[in-house]
Each structure stands twice: as C-alpha cells, then as structure tokens.
PDBQT receptor file of N, H, CA, C and O in Angstrom, charges set to zero:
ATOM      1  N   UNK A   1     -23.500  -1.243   6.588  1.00  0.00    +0.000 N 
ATOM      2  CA  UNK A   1     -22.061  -1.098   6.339  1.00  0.00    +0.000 C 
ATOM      3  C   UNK A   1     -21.282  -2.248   6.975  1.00  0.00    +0.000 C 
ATOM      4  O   UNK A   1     -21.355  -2.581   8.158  1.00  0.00    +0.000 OA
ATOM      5  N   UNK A   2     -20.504  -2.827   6.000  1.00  0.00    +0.000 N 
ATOM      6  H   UNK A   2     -20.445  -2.557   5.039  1.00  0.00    +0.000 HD
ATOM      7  CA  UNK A   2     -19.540  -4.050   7.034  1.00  0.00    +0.000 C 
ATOM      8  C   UNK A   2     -17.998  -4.100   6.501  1.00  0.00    +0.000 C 
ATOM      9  O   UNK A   2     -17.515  -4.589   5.480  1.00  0.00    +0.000 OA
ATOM     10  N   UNK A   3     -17.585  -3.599   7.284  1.00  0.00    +0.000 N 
ATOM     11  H   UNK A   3     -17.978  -3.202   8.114  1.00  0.00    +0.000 HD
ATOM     12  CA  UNK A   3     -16.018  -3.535   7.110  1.00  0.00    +0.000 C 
ATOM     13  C   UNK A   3     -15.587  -5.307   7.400  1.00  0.00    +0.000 C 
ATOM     14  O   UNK A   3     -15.734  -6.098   8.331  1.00  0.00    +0.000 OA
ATOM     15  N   UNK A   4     -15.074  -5.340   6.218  1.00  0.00    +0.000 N 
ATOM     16  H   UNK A   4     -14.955  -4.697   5.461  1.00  0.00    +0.000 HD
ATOM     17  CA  UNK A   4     -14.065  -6.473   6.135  1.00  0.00    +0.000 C 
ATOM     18  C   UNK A   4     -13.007  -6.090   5.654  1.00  0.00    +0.000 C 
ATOM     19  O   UNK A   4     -12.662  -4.948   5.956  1.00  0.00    +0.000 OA
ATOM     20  N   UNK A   5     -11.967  -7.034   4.586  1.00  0.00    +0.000 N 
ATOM     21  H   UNK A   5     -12.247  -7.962   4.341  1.00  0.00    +0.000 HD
ATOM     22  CA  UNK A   5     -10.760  -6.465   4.098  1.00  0.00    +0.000 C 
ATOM     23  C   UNK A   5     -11.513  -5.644   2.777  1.00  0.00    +0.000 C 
ATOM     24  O   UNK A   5     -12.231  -5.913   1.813  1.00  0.00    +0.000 OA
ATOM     25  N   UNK A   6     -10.947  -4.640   3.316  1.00  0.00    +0.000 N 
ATOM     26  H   UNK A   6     -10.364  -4.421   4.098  1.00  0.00    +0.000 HD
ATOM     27  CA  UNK A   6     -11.636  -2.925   2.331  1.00  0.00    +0.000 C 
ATOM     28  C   UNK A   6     -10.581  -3.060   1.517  1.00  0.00    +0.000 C 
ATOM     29  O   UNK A   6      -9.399  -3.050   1.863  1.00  0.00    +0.000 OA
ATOM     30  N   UNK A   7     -11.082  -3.210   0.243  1.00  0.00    +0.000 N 
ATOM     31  H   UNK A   7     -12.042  -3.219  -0.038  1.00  0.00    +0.000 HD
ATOM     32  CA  UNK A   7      -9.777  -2.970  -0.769  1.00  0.00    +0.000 C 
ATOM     33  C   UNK A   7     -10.090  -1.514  -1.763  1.00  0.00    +0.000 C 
ATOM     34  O   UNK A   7     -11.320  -1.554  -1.787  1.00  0.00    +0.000 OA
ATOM     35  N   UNK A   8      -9.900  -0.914  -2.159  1.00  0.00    +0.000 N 
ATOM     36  H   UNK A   8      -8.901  -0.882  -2.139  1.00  0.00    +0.000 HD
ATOM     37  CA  UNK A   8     -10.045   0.702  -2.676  1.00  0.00    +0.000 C 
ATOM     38  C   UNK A   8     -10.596   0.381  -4.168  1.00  0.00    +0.000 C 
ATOM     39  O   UNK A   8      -9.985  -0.185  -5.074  1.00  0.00    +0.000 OA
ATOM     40  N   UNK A   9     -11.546   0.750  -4.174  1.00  0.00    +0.000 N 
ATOM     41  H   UNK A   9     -12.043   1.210  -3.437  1.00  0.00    +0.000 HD
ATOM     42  CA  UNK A   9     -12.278   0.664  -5.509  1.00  0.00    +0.000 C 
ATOM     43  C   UNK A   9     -12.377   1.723  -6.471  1.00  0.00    +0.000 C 
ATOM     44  O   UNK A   9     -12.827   1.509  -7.596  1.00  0.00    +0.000 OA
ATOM     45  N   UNK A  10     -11.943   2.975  -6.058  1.00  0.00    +0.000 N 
ATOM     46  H   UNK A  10     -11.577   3.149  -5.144  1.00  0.00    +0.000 HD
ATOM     47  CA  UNK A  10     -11.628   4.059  -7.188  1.00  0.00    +0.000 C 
ATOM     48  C   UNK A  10     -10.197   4.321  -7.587  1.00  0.00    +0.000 C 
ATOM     49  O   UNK A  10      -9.297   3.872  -6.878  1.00  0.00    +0.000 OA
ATOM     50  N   UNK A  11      -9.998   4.828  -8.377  1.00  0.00    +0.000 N 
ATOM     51  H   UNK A  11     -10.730   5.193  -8.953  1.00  0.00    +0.000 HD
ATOM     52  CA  UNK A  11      -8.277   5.290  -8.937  1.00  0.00    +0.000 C 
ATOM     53  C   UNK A  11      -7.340   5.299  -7.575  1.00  0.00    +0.000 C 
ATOM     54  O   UNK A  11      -6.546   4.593  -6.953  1.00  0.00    +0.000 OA
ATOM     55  N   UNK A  12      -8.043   6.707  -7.542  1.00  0.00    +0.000 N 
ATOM     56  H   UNK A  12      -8.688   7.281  -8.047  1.00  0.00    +0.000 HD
ATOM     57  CA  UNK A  12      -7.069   7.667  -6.399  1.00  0.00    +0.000 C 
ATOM     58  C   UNK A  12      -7.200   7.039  -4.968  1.00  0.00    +0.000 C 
ATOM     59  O   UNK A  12      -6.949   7.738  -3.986  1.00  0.00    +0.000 OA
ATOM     60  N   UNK A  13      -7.547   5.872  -4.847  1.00  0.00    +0.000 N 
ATOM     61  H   UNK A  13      -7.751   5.304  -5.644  1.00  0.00    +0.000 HD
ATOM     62  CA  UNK A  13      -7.470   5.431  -3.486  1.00  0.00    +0.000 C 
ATOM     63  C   UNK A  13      -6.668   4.466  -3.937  1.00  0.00    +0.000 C 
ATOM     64  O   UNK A  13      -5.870   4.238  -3.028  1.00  0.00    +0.000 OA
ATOM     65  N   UNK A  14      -6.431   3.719  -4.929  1.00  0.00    +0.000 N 
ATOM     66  H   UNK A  14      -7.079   3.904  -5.667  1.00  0.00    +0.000 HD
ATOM     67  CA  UNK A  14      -5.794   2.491  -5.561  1.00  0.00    +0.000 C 
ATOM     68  C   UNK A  14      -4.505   2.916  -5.875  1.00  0.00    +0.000 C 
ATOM     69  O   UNK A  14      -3.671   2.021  -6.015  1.00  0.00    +0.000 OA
ATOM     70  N   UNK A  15      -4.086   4.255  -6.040  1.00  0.00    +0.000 N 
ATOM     71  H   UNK A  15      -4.764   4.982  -5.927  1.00  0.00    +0.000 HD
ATOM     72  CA  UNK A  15      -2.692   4.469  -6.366  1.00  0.00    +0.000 C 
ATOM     73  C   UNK A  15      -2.300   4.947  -4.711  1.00  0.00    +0.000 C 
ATOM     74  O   UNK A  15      -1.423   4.461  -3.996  1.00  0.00    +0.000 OA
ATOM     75  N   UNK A  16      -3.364   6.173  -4.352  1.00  0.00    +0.000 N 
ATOM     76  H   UNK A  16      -4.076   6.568  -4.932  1.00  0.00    +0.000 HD
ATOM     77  CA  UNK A  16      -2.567   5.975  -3.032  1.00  0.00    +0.000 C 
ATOM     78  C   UNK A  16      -2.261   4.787  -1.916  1.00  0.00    +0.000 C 
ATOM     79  O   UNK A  16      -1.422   4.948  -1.029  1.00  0.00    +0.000 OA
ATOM     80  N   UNK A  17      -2.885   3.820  -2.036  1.00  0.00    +0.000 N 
ATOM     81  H   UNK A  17      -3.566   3.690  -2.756  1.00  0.00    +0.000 HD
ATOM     82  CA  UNK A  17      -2.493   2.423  -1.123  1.00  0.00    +0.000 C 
ATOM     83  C   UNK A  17      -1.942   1.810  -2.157  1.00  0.00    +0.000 C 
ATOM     84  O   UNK A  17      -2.355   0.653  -2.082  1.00  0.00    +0.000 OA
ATOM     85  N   UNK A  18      -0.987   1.946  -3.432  1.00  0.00    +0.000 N 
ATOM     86  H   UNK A  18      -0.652   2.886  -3.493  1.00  0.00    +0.000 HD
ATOM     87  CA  UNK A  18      -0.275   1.545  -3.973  1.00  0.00    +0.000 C 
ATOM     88  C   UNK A  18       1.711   2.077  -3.171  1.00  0.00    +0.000 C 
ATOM     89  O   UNK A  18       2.795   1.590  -2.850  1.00  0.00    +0.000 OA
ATOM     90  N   UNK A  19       1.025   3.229  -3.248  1.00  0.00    +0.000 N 
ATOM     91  H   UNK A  19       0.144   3.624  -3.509  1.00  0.00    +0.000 HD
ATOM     92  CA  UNK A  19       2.111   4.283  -3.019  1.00  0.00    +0.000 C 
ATOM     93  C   UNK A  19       2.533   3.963  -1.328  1.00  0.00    +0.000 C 
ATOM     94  O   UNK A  19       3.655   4.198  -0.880  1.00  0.00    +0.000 OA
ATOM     95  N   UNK A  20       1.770   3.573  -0.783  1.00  0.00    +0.000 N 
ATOM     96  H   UNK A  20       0.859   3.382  -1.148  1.00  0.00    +0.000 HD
ATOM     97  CA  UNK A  20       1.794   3.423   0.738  1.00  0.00    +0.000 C 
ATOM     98  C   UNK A  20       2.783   2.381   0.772  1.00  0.00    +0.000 C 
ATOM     99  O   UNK A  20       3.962   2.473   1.112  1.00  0.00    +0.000 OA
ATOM    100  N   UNK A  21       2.050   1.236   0.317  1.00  0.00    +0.000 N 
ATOM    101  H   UNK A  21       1.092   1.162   0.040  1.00  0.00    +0.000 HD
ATOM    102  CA  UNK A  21       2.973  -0.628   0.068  1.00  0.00    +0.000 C 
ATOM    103  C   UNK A  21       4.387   0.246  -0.543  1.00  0.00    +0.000 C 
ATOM    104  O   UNK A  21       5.268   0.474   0.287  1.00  0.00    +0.000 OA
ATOM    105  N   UNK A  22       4.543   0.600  -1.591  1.00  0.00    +0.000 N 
ATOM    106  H   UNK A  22       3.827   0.415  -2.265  1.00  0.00    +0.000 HD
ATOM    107  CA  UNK A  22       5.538   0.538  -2.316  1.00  0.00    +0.000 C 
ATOM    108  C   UNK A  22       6.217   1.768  -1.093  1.00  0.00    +0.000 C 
ATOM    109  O   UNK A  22       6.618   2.472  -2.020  1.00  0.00    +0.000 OA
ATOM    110  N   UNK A  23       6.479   2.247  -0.342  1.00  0.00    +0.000 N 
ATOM    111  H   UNK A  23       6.154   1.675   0.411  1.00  0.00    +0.000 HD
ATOM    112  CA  UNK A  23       6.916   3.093   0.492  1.00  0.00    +0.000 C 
ATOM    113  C   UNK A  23       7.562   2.094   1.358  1.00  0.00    +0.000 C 
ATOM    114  O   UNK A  23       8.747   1.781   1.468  1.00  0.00    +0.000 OA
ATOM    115  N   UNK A  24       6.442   1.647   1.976  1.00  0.00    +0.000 N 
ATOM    116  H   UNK A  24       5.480   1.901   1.886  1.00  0.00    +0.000 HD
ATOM    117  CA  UNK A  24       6.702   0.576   3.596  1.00  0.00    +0.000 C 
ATOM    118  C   UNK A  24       7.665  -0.265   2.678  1.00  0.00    +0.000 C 
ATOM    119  O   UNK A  24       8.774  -0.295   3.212  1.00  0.00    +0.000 OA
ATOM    120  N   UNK A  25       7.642  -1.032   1.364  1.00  0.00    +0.000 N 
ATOM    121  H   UNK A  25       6.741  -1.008   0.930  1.00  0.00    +0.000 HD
ATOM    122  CA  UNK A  25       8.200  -1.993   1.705  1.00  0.00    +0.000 C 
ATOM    123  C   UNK A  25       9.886  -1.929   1.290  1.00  0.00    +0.000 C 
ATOM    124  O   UNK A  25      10.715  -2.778   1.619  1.00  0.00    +0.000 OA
ATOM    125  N   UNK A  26      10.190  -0.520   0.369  1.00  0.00    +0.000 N 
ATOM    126  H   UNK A  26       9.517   0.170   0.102  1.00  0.00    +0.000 HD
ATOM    127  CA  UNK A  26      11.279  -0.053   0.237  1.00  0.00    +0.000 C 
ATOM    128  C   UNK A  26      11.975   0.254   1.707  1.00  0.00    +0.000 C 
ATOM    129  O   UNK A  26      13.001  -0.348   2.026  1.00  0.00    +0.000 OA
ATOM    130  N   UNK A  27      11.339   1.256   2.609  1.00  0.00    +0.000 N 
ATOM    131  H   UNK A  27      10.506   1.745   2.350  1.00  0.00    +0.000 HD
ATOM    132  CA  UNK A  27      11.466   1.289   4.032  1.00  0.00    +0.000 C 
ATOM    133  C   UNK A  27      12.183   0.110   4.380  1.00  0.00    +0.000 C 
ATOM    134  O   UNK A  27      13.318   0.065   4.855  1.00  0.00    +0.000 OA
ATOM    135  N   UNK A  28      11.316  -0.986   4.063  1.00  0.00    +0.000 N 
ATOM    136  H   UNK A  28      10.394  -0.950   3.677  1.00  0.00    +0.000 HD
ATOM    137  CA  UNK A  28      11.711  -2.091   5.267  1.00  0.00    +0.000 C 
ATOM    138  C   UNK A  28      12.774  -3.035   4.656  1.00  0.00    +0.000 C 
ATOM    139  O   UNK A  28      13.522  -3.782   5.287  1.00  0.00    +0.000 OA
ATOM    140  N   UNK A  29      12.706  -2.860   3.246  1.00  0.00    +0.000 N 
ATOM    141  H   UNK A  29      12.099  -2.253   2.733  1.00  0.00    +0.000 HD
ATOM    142  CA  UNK A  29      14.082  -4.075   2.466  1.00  0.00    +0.000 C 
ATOM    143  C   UNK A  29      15.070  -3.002   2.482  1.00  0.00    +0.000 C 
ATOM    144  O   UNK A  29      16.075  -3.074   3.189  1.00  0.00    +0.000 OA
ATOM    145  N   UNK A  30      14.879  -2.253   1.911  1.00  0.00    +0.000 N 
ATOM    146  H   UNK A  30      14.063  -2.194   1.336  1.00  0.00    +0.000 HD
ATOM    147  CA  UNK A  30      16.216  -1.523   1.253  1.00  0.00    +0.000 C 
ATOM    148  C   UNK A  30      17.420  -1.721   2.709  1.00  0.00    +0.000 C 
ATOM    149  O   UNK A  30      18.566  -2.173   2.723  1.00  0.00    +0.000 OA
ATOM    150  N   UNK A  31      16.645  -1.223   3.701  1.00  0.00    +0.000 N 
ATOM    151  H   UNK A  31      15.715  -0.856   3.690  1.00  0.00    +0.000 HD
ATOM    152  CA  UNK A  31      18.113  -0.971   4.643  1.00  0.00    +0.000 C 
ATOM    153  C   UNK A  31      19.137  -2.502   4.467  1.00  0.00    +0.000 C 
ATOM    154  O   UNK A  31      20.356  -2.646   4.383  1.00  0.00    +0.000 OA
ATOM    155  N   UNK A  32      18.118  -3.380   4.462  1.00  0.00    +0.000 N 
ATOM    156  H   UNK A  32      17.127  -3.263   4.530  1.00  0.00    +0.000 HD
ATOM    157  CA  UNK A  32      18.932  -4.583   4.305  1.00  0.00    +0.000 C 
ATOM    158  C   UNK A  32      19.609  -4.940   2.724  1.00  0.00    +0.000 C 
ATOM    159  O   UNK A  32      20.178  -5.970   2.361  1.00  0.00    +0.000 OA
ATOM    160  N   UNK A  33      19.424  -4.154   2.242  1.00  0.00    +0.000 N 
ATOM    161  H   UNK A  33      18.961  -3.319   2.537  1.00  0.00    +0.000 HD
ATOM    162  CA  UNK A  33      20.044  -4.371   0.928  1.00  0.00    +0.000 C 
ATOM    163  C   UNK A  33      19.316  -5.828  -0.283  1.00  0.00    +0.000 C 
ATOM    164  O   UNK A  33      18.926  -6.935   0.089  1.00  0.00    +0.000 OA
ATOM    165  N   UNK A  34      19.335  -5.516  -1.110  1.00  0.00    +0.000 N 
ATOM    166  H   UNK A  34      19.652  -4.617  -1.412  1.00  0.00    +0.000 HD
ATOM    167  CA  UNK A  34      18.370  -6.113  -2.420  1.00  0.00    +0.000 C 
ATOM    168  C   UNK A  34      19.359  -7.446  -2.659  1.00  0.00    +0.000 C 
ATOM    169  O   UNK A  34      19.096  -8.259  -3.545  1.00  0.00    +0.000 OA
TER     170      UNK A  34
C-alpha cells in the first residue's frame, strides 16, 4: 500500500470530494464577495 496524492477512483467518493472543494471554496470566497 503507498499513499501518495489519493485521488478517488469510484463515483461516490468523486462526488463526495467534489462536494467537499465546492463547499470549502464557496466558504472561503463568498464572504469576500464574487
């Protein structure tokens, strides 16, 4: 087993670390405005 950068190779791991990014990065712009 060798962990490097693990990127999600089935659906449901690919939408949920979709859903994660698209969370954090609304989080972190929006307050500052678009």
């Amino acid at each position: 087993m060798h962990e490097e950068t693990r990127l999600p190779r089935n659906g449901k791991e690919f939408a949920l670390f979709l859903a994660i990014i698209s969370i954090l990065s609304v989080n972190i712009i929006a307050p500052y405005g678009i």
